[in-house]
C-alpha positions in Angstrom: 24.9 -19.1 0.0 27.6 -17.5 -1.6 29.4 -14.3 -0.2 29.2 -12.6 -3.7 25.9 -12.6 -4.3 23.4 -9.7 -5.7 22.5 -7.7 -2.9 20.6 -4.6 -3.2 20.6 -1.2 -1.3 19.2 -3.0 1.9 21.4 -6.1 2.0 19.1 -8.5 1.5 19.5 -10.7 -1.6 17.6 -10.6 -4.8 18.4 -14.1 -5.3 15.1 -16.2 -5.5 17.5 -19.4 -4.2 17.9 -17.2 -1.0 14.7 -18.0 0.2 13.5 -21.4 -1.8 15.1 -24.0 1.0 13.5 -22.4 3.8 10.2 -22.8 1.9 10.7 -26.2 1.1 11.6 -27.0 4.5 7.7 -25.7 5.4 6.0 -27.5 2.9 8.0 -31.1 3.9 6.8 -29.6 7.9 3.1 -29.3 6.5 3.5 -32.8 4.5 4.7 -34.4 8.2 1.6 -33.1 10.0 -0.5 -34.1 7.1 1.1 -37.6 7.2 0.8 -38.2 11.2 -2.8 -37.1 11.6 -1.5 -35.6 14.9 -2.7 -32.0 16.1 -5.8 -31.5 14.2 -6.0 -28.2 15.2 -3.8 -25.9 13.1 -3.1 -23.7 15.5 -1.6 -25.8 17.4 0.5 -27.3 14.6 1.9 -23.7 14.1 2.7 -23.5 18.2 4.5 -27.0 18.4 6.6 -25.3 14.5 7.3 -22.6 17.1 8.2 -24.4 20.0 10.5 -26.1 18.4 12.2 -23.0 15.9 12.3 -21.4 19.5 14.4 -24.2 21.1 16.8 -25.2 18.6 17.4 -21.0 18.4 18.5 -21.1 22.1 20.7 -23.8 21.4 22.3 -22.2 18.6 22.7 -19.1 20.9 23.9 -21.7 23.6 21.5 -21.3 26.2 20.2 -24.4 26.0 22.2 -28.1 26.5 21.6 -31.5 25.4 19.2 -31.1 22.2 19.0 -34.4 21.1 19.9 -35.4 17.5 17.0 -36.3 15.3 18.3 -39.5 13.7 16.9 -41.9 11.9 15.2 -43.9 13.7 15.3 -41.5 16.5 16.8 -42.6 20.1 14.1 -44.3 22.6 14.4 -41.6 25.1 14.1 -38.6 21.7 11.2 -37.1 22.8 12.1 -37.2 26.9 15.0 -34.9 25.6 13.3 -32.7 23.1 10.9 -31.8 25.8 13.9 -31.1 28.6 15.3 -28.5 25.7 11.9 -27.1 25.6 11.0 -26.2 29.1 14.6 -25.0 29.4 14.5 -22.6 26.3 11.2 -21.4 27.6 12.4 -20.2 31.2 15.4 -18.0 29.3 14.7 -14.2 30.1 14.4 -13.5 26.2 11.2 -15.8 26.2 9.7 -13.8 29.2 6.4 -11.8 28.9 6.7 -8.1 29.8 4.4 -9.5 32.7 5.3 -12.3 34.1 5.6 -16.3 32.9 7.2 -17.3 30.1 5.7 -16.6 26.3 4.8 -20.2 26.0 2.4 -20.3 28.9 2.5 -21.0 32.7 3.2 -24.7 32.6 5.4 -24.7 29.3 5.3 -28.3 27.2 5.6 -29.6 23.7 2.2 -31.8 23.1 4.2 -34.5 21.4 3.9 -37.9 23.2 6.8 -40.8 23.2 4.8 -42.3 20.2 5.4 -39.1 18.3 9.5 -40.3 18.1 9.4 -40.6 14.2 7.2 -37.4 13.2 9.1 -35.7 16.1 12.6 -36.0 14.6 11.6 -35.5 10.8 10.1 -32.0 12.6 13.2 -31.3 14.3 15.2 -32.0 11.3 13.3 -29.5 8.9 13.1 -27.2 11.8 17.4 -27.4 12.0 17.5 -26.7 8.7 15.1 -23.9 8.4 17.1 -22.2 11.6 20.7 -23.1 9.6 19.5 -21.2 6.7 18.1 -18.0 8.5 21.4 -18.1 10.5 23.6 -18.8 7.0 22.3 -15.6 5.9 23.0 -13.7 9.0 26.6 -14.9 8.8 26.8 -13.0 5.3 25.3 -10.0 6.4 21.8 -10.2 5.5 19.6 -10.0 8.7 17.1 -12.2 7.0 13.9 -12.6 8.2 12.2 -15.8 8.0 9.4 -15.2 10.3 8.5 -13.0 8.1 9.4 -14.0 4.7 8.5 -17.6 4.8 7.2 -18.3 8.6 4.9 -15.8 8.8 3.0 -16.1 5.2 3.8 -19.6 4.9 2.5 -20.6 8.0 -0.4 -18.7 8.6 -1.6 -20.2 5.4 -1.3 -23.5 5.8 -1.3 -24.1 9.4 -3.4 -21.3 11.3 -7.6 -21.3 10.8 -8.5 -18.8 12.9 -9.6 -16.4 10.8 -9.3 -13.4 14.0 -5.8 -14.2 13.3 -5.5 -13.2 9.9 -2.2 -10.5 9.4 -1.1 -9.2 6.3 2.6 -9.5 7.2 4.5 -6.7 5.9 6.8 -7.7 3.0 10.9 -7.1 4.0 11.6 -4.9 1.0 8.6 -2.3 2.5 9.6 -2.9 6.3 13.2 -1.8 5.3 12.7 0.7 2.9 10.3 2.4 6.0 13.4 1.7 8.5 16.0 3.1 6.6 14.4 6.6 6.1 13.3 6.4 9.5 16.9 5.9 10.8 17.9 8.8 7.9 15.9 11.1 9.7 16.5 10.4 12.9 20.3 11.1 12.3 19.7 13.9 10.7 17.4 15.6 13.1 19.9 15.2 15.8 17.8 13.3 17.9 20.4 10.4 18.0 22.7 12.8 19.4 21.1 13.2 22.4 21.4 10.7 25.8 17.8 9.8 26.4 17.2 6.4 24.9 15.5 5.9 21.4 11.6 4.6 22.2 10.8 3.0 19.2 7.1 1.1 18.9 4.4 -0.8 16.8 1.1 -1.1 18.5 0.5 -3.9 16.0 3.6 -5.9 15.6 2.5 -8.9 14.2 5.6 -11.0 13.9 7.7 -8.1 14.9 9.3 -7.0 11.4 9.4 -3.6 11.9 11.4 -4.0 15.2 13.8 -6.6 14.1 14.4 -4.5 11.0 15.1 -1.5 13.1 17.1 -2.6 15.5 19.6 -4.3 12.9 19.7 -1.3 11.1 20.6 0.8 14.1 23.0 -2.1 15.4 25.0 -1.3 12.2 24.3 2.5 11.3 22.9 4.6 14.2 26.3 7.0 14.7 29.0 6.1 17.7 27.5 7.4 20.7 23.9 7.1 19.6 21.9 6.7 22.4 20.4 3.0 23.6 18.2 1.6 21.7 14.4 0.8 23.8 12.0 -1.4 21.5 8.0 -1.5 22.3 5.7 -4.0 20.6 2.0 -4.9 21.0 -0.3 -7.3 19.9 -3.9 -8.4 20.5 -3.1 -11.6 19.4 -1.0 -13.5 21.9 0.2 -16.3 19.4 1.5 -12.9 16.7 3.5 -11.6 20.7 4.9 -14.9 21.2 6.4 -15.1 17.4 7.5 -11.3 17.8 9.6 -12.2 20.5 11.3 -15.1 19.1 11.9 -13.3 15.9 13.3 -10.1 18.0 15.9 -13.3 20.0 16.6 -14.6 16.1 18.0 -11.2 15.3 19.5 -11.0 18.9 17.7 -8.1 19.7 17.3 -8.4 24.0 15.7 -5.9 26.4 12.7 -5.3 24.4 9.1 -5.4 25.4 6.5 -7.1 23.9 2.6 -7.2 25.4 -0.1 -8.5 24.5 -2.9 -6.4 24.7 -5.3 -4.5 22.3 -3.6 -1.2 21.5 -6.3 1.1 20.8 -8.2 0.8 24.2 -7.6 1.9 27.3 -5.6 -0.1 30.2 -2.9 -2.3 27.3 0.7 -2.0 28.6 1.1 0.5 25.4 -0.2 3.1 27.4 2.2 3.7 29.7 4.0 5.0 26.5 1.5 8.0 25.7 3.6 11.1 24.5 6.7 9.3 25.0 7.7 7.3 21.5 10.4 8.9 19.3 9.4 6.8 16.5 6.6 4.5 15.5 6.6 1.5 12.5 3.9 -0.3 11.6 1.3 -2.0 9.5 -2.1 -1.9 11.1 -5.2 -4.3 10.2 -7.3 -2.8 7.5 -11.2 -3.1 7.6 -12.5 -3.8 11.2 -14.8 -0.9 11.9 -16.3 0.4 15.3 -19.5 2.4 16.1 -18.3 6.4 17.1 -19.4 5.9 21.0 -17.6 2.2 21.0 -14.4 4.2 20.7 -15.2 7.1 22.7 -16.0 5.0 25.7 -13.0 2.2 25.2 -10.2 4.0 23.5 -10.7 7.5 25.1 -7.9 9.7 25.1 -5.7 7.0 22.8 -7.4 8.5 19.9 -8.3 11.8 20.9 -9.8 12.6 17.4 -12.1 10.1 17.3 -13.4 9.7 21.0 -14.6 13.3 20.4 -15.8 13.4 16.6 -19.4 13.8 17.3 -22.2 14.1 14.7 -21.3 10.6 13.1 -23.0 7.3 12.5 -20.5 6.7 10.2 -18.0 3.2 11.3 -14.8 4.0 11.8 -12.3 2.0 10.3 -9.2 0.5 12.2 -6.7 2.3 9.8 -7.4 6.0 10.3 -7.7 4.7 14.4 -4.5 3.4 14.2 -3.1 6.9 12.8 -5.0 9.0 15.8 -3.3 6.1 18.5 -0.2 6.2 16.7 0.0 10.4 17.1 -1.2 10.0 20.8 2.0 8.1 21.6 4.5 10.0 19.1 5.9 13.0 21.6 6.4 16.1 19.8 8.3 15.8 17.1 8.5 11.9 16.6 7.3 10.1 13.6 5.1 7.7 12.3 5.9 5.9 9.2 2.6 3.4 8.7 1.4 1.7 5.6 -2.5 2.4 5.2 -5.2 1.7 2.4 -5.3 3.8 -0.5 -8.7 5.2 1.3 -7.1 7.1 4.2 -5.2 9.4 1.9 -7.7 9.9 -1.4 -11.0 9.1 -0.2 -13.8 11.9 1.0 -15.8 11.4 4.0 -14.2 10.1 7.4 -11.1 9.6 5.8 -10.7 13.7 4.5 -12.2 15.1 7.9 -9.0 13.0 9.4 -6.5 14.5 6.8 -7.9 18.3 8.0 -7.1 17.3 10.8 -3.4 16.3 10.7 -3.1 19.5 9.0 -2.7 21.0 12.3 -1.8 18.5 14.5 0.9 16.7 12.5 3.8 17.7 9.6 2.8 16.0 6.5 6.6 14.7 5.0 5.7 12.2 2.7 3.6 9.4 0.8 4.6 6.6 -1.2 2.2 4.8 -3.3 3.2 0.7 -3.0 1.8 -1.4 -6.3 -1.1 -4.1 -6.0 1.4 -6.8 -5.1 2.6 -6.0 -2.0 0.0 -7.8 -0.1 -0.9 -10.1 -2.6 1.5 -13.1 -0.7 -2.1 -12.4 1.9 -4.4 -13.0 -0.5 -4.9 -9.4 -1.1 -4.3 -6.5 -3.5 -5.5 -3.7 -2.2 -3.8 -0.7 -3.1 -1.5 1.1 -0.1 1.1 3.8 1.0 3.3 4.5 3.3 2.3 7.6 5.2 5.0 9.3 7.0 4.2 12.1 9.6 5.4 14.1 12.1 3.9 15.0 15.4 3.9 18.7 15.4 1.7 21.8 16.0 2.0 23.7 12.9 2.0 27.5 12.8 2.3 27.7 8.8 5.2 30.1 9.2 8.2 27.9 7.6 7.8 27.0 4.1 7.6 22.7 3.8 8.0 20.0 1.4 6.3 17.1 1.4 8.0 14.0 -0.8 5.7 12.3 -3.3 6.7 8.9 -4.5 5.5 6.2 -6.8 6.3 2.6 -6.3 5.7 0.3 -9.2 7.5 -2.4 -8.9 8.9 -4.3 -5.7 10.9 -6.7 -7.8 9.0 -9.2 -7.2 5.3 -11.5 -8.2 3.2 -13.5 -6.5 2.5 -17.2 -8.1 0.6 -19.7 -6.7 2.0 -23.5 -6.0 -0.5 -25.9 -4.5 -2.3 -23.3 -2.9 0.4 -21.5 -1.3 0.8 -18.1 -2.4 5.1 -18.1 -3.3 7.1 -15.0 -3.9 9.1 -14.9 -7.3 11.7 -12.9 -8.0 11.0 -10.8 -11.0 11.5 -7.5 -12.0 13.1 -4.3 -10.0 12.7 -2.9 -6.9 11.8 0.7 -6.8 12.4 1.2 -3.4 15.9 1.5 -3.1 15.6 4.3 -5.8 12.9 5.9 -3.9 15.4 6.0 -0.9 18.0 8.0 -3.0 15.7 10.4 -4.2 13.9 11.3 -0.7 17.8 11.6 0.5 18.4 14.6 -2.3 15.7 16.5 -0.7 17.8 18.5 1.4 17.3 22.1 0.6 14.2 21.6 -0.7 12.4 23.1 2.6 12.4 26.7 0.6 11.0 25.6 -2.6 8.3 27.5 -4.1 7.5 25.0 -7.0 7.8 21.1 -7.3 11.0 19.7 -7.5 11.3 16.2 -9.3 13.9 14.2 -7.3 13.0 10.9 -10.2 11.7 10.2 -13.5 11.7 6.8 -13.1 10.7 5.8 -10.2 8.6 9.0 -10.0 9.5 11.2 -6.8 9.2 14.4 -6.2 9.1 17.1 -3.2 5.8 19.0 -3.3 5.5 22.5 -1.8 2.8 22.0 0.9 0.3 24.6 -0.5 0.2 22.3 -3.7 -1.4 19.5 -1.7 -4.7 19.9 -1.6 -7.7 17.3 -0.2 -6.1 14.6 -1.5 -2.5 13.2 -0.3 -2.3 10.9 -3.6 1.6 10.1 -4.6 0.4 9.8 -8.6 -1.1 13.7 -8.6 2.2 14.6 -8.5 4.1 11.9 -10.6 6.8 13.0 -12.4 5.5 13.0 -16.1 2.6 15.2 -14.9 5.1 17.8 -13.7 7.5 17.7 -16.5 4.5 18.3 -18.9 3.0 21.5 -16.8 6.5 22.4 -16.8 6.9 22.1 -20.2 3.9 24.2 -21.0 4.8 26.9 -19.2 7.7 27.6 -20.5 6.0 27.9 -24.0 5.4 31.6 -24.4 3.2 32.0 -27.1 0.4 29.3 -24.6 -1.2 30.1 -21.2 -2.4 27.2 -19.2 -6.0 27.3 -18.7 -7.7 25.0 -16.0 -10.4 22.5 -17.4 -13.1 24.6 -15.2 -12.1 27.8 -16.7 -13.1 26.1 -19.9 -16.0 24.2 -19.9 -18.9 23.8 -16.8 -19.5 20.3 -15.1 -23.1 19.3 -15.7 -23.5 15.8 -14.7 -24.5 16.3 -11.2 -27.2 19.3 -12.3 -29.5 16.2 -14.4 -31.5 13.8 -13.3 -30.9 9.9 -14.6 -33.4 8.7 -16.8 -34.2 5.0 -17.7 -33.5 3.9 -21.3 -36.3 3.5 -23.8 -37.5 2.9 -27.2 -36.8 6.3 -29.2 -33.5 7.0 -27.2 -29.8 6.2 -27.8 -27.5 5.4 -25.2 -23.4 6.2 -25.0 -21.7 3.6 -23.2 -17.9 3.8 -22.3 -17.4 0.7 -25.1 -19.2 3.0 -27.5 -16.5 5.0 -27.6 -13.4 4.3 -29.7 -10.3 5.9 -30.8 -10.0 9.8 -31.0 -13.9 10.3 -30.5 -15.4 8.3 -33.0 -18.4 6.2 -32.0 -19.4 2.9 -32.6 -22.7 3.5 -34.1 -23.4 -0.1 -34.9 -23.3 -1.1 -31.0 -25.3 2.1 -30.1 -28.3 1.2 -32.2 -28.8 -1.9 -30.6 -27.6 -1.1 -26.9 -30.8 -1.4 -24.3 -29.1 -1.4 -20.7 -31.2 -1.5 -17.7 -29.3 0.8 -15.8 -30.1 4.7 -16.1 -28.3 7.0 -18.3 -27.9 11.1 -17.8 -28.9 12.9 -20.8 -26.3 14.8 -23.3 -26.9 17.4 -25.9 -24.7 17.8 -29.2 -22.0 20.1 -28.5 -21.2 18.7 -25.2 -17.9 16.6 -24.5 -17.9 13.4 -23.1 -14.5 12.2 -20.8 -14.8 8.6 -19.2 -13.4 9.0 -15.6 -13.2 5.2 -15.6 -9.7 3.6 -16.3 -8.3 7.0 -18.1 -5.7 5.0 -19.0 -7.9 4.1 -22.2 -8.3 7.3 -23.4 -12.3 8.2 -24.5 -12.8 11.7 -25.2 -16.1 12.6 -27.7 -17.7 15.8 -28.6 -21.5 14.4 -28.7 -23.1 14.2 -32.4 -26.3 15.0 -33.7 -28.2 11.8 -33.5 -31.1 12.8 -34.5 -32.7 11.2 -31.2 -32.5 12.1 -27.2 -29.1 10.9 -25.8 -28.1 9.8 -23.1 -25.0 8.3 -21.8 -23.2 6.6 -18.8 -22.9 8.2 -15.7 -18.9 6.6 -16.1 -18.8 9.4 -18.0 -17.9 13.6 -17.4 -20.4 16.0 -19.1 -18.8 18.8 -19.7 -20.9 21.9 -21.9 -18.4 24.5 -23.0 -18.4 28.0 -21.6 -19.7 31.0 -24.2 -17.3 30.9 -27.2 -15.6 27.7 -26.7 -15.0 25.4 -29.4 -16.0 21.8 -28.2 -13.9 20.3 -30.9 -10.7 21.9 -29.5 -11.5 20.7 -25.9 -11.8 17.1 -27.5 -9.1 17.6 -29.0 -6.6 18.8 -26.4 -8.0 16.3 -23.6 -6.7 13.8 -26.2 -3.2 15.5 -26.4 0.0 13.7 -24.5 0.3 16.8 -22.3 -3.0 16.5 -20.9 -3.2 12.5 -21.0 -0.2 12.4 -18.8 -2.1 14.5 -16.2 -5.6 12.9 -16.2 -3.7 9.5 -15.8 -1.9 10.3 -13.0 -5.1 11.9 -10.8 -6.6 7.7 -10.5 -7.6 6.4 -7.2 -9.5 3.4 -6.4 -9.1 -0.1 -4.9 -7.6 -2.0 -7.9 -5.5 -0.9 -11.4 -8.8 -2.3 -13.4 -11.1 0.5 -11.4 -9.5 3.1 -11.4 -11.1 6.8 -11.8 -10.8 10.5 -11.7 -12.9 12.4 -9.6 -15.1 15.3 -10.8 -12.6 17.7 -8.7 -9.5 16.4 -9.8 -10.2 16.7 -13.2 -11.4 20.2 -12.9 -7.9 21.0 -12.2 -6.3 20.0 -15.3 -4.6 22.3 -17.0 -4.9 22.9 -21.2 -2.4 24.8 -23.2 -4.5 27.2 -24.4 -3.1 29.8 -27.7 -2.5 33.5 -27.0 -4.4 35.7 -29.0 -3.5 36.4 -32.6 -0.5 33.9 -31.8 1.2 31.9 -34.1 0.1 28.8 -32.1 -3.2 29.8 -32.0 -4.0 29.8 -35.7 -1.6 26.6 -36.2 -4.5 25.4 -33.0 -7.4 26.7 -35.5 -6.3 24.8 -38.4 -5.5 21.7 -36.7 -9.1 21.5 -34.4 -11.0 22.3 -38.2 -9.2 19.3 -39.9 -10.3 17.0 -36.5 -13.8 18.5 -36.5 -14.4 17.6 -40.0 -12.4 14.3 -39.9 -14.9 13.3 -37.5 -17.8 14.7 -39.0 -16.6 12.7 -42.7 -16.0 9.5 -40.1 -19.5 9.7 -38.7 -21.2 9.7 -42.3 -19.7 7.3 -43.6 -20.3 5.3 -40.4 -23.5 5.8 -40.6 -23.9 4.5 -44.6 -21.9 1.3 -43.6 -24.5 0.9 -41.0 -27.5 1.2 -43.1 -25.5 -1.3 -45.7 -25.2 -3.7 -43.3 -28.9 -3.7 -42.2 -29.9 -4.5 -45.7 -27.5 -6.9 -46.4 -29.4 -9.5 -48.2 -31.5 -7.3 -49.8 -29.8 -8.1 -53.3 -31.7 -11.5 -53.3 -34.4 -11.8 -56.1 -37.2 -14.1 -54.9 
């Protein structure tokens, strides 16, 4: 480790070295079990790795005497030792449950026998190391966290089979980014200026990132005189509690809680904490779903929401629960910084009813979009955000801004090595940007028109009456607003919505099945600026049902709008119909479909339609009927200069495409009598 190495706005290194030993120290542990044949279970593999990183921390905090040295060959009496070190680590208060007992269980013992000597030392020598290494970077000033970082993906992947396990473990660079705005705010809200101690929680705390993070950020930071510090954490899982806690002792965080319990039903330890928490962290699970009565019966009044939102046979998902919990333990005015699916703040449904919701029960203060990597150490890339809210009753008379950010890169990928998902180190983080840009929003609580904070990372802080169903970061990217601003300040233009324009047909027509006598438009069909690819058309039969199209009506695909397909339909000569990927759009009375095509193709309106995507993954992304509705076209004044330079310029595309199509049209007829030159 060396003192003058890169660190970024967190402290923790961007070094890829930083991290590499304590992976290899895993995979030699995994290669040992492999090797012995002992433990077939892999949880208990994982708990003996634990048991033993929990020991040889208490000696390093020197709690615990007489840790034998792992030699080679080990002493006869190696294991008879290791096992005294054990049971004594495991009575230390800092390996208490909240309860009662100790974390490891009411009769506490390592499950290697004397005849484990060998594979118990090579263990304990890897183990040494791995604790060295998380300690060498301590010593430097980076709290690193290897529980996390390496332990916790590492582990669970290669040790741990049951799959009610499963966490997608937070990566550092999101845990801190969400702690040190937390911390920002807390100072500046003057709530660490009071005497009654801090309550911070995560109902799901996994390995305990979010409170280790905290904590060593407030060790450092928090003001002089800031109040104590009082951490909560819960987990269902009572292997995810036991690792929280000794990852909580490897930061030397003490006087914490941490239960085991399930946090969004009635009778956990959490409870006790309802209306109490000044600030909550956390990653929830994503996907498990419960039936409406299931949660009105078992969770109750921890998510008040739900337990009365009658009228639904609709599952509930364990994200948006986790928001309603998380609110019912906030006390007014606290905060919840939580990383959800991209669903709870763009989708319709369940998801939108909880967003109304929060409108009045919460202060919306920002969203920041995370890329497709974050989870993808695992094994997934769904698309997230951090939602940050505030637990407040909102009376609409103070004039808020909510900050919008866009995370593209976390600086770094994820390859795989032998089945092991690894974290590389490539690329920039965003984050720390991010963090400057949500710190220049002071004074933006008056503003009556978006502010961008960042081009690059895009940030900006939103006036609340601009958000509308949904809380998506990339509406409101940066480009989008410098091109609306940009075309407002053009005087001879006024910006017209698309709605205004043209009327949205698609939904009014029923789907018919393709047959002989009929073309059909596909999204492929459709190449650059409009033109079609009449050779593909003539022979394209799909199975699936088309909506049918007249000529004169413009075609958008909503489907990854970062491929840009606009077409103003032809005359075939035949019925047409076309993909339902696609928007219909007829013109309004006096409308030149040509000049729609034409300006839905521009940069100014590109950047916009590209930034109003949502879905589950960058290669399904799509714009929504409503969203698209809103986009806004520079439209000429009357008699303007601009307007006939508009005129001009839409007649030369018109008959460009017009010339395009004909000629098309004779190389496809060419082509289908190619080898009619032949004389037989």
């Amino acid at each position: 480790m060396r003192p003058d190495a890169n660190w970024n706005l967190f402290g923790t290194e961007k070094d890829s070295a930083s991290y590499a030993p304590i992976y290899e120290r895993l995979a030699e542990l995994r290669e040992e079990f492999h090797r012995s044949g002992r433990l077939d279970d892999s949880n208990a593999k994982l708990d003996e790795v634990v048991k033993l990183f929990a020991t040889y921390l208490a000696v390093r905090l020197g709690d615990v005497q007489g840790f034998p040295e792992p030699t080679d060959p080990p002493a006869e009496d190696f294991v008879a030792r290791l096992q005294d070190s054990f049971i004594s680590a495991s009575k230390l208060p800092y390996y208490a449950r909240s309860d009662s007992g100790s974390i490891f269980g009411a009769t506490p013992a390592l499950m290697l026998r004397n005849s484990d000597a060998a594979l118990a030392a090579r263990l304990t020598r890897l183990v040494v190391r791995a604790v060295g290494d998380a300690f060498a970077h301590q010593e430097f000033g980076n709290p690193y966290d290897v529980l996390n970082e390496a332990f916790g993906h590492f582990v669970r992947d290669n040790f741990r089979g049951n799959i009610e396990d499963a966490q997608y473990l937070t990566p550092a660079e999101v845990v801190d980014f969400m702690a040190t705005i937390a911390l920002d705010d807390l100072s500046r809200g003057g709530r660490l200026s009071q005497e009654e101690p801090l309550v911070v929680a995560d109902p799901c705390c996994g390995v305990g990132s979010f409170l280790t993070a905290f904590a060593s950020k407030y060790r450092t930071s928090a003001p002089q005189g800031a109040p104590p510090l009082k951490l909560h954490g819960q987990d269902k899982v009572e292997r995810m509690a036991r690792l929280a806690t000794v990852n909580l002792t490897l930061f030397r965080v003490f006087g914490h809680s941490v239960s085991i319990g399930n946090s969004l039903y009635q009778g956990s330890p959490l409870d006790e904490l309802n209306g109490g928490v000044d600030l909550i962290l956390t990653n929830p699970p994503f996907g498990a779903r419960f039936a409406q009565p299931e949660i009105a019966l078992l969770a109750g009044h921890n998510t008040p929401f739900f337990s009365l939102l009658g009228g639904t046979r609709t599952p509930l998902d364990s994200e948006l629960l986790f928001v309603d919990r998380s609110l019912r333990l906030l006390r007014e005015g606290g905060l919840l910084l939580i990383v959800v699916p991209d669903s709870v703040i763009s989708a319709s449904g369940v998801p939108a009813l909880l967003r109304h919701h929060l409108e009045t029960t919460a202060t919306l203060r920002g969203v920041i979009e995370l890329p497709s990597v974050t989870f993808a150490q695992a094994g997934t890339r769904t698309k997230t955000a951090v939602l940050y809210l505030e637990k407040h009753k909102t009376t609409g008379s103070a004039r808020q801004s909510v900050f919008m950010g866009v995370c593209e890169d976390l600086g770094f990928q994820v390859n795989s090595r032998k089945g092991v998902q690894i974290k590389v180190e490539k690329g920039q983080d965003d984050l720390p940007a991010l963090v400057a840009a949500y710190r220049r929003m002071d004074g933006s609580t008056g503003i009556k028109e978006p502010m961008i904070l960042s081009d690059s990372p895009s940030a900006a802080a939103i006036p609340i009456e601009y958000i509308r169903d949904a809380w998506t970061p990339r509406h409101y990217q940066s480009k989008r607003l410098e091109a609306l601003r940009n075309m407002s300040d053009t005087r001879q233009i006024v910006t017209a919505r698309l709605h205004d324009l043209v009327d949205f047909v698609a939904d009014q027509r029923r789907p018919e099945q393709h047959r002989a006598g009929l073309a059909f438009i596909s999204v492929l069909h459709v190449l650059a600026e409009g033109v079609l690819d009449l050779a593909a058309l003539e022979t394209y039969a799909p199975k699936t049902p088309g909506v049918p199209v007249k000529p004169g009506e413009v075609l958008l695909s909503r489907i990854n709008p970062r491929i840009p397909r606009a077409l103003v339909v032809p005359d075939l000569g035949q019925p047409v119909l076309c993909s339902s990927e696609f928007e219909i759009m007829r013109p309004k009375h006096g409308v030149d479909p040509y000049m729609i095509a034409y300006l839905l193709l521009s940069h100014a309106v590109q950047v916009q339609i590209q930034s109003l995507t949502s879905g589950t993954s960058a290669s399904h992304n799509r714009v929504k009927t409503a969203d698209l509705a809103r986009v806004s076209l520079p439209i000429p004044r009357t008699a303007s200069e601009s307007g006939e330079r508009l005129k001009r310029k839409v007649t030369l595309y018109r008959k460009g495409l017009a010339s395009m199509l004909t000629s098309h049209q004779s190389l496809v007829r060419l082509r289908e009598t190619e080898m009619d030159w032949l004389v037989t």
